[in-house]
C-alpha positions in Angstrom: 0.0 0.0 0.0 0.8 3.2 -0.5 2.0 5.7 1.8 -1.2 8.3 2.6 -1.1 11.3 4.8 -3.2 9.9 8.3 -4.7 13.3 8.8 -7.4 12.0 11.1 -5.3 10.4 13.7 -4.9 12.9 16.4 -8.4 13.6 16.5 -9.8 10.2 16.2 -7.1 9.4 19.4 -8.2 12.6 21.3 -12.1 11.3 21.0 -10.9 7.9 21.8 -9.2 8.8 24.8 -12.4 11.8 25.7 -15.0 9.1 25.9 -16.0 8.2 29.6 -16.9 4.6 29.1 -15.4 2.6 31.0 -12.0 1.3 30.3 -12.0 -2.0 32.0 -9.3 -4.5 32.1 -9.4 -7.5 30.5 -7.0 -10.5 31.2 -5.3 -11.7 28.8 -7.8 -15.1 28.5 -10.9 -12.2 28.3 -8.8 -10.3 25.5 -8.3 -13.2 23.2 -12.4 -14.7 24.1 -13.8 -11.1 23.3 -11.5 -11.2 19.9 -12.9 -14.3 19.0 -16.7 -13.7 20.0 -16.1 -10.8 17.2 -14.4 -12.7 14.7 -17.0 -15.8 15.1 -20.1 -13.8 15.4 -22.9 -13.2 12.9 -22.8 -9.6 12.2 -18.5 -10.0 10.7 -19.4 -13.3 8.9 -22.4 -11.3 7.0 -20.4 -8.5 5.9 -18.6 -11.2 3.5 -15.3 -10.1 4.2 -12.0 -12.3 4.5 -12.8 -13.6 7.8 -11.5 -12.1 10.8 -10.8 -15.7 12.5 -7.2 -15.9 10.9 -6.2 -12.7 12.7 -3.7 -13.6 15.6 -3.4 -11.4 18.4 -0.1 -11.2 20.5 0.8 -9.2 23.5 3.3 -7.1 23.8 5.7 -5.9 26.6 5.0 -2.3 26.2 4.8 0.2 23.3 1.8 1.1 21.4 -1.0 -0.7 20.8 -1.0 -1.9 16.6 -2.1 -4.1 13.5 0.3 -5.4 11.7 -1.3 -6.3 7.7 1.6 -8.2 6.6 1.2 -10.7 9.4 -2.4 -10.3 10.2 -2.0 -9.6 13.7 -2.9 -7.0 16.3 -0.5 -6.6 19.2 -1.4 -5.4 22.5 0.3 -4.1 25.2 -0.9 -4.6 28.8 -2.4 -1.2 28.8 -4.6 -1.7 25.8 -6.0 -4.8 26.9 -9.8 -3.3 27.0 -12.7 -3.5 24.5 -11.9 0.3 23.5 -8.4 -0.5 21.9 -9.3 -3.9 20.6 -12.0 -2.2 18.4 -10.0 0.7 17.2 -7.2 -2.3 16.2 -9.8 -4.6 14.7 -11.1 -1.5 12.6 -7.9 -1.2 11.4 -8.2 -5.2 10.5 -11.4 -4.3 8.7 -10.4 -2.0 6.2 -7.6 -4.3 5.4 -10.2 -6.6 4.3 -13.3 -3.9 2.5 -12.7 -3.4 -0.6 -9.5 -1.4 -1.1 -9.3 0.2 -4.4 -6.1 -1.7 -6.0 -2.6 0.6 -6.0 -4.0 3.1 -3.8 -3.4 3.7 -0.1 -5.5 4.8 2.2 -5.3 6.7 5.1 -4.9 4.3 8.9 -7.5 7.0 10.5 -9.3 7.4 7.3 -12.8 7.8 6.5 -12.9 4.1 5.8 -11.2 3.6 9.3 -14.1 5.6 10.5 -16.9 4.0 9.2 -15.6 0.3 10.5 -14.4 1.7 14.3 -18.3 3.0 14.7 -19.4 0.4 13.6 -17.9 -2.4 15.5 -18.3 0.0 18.6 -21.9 0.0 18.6 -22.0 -4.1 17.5 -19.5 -5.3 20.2 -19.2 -2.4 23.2 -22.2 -0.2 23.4 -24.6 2.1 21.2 -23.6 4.4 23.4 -20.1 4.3 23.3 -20.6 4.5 19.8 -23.0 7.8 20.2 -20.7 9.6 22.2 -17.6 8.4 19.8 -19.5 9.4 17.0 -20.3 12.5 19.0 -17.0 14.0 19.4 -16.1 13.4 15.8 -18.8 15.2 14.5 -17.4 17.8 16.9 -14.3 17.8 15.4 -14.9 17.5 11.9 -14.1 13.9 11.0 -14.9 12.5 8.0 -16.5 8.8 7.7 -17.3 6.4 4.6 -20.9 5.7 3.8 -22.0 2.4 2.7 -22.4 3.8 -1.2 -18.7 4.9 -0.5 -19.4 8.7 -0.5 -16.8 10.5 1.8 -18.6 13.0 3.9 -18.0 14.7 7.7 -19.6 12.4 10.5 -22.9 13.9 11.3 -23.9 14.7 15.6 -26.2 12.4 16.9 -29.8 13.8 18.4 -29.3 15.4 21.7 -25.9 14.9 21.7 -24.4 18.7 20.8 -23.7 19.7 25.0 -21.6 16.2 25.6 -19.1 17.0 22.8 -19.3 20.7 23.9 -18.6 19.3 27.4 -15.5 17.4 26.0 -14.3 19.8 23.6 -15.7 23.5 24.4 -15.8 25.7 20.9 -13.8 28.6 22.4 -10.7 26.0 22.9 -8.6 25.1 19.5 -6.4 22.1 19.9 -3.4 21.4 17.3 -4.7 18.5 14.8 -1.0 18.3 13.0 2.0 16.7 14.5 3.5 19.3 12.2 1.9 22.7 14.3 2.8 20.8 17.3 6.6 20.9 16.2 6.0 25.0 15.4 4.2 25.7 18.6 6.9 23.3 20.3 10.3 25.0 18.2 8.8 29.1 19.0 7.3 29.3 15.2 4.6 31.4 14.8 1.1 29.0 14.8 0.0 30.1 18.3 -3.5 27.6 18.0 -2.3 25.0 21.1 -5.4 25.2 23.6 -5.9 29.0 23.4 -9.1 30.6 23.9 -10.7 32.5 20.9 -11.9 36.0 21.1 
């Protein structure tokens, strides 16, 4: 695959991390039965993807929480043994499989990404995890595939407007680039880090 600009990353991590569900810890035997409750269940063998029960799952001694294409994997630390990371990593496992266009690559946090992390959030966590996820990425502007494949900007669930104000107030801008973090960080002149706005 190509190598794509992941534009969306920092804000799908800063809603990820924003959500109050809870983050409970799973053993390691709980990690590997949720995985392959998802990988067996109806709902994944339905979509007619490559099915997700080839995907190994390792753990791993620290680092960041990943999926690995070439191998199929997705590799967990002990920190991201919850069902939180295990769906944002198995998201990343479903685009693998959708239909990729052929030569192209596509974005790790994309709007394909998007599309597969709601939807396995509101199949295998909560609908409500999934309505405040989807929430604060409305709130931020995040674009999401549709099922016709039309890119478009996640749209706020009903009644949900004062939780992602609550989480991310309009008169605070955060940085979305790693590249006006390294201004603000170095003394150039973007001056957008968690200022208020007149």
């Amino acid at each position: 695959m190509a190598k794509v600009r992941d534009s969306q990353r920092i804000k799908i991590y800063r809603s990820s991390w924003a959500v109050k569900e809870d983050r409970q810890e799973l053993t390691w035997r709980e990690v590997n039965q949720y995985v392959n409750k998802i990988a067996k269940s109806s709902a994944i063998k339905k979509l007619g993807l490559q099915p997700l029960t080839q995907l190994r799952v390792f753990k791993k001694h620290h680092g960041n929480a990943t999926y690995a294409y070439w191998n199929d994997s997705i590799n967990l630390p002990k920190w991201a043994w919850n069902k939180h990371t295990i769906i944002h990593e198995l998201a990343h496992a479903m685009v693998y499989r959708d239909k990729m266009p052929r030569g192209k690559g596509i974005a790790a946090h994309g709007p394909r990404f998007v599309k597969w992390e709601l939807w396995l959030a509101a199949k295998f966590v909560s609908k409500e995890y999934a309505k405040q996820l989807q929430a604060l990425y409305a709130k931020q502007g995040v674009k999401v595939e549709g099922k016709t494949g039309k890119i478009s900007k996640v749209r706020m669930p009903a009644g949900m407007e004062e939780y992602a104000e609550s989480k991310f107030p309009s008169n605070i801008v955060a940085i979305d680039t790693v590249e006006e973090l390294i201004a603000e960080l170095s003394g150039e002149s973007i001056t957008i880090v968690m200022e208020e706005m007149e």
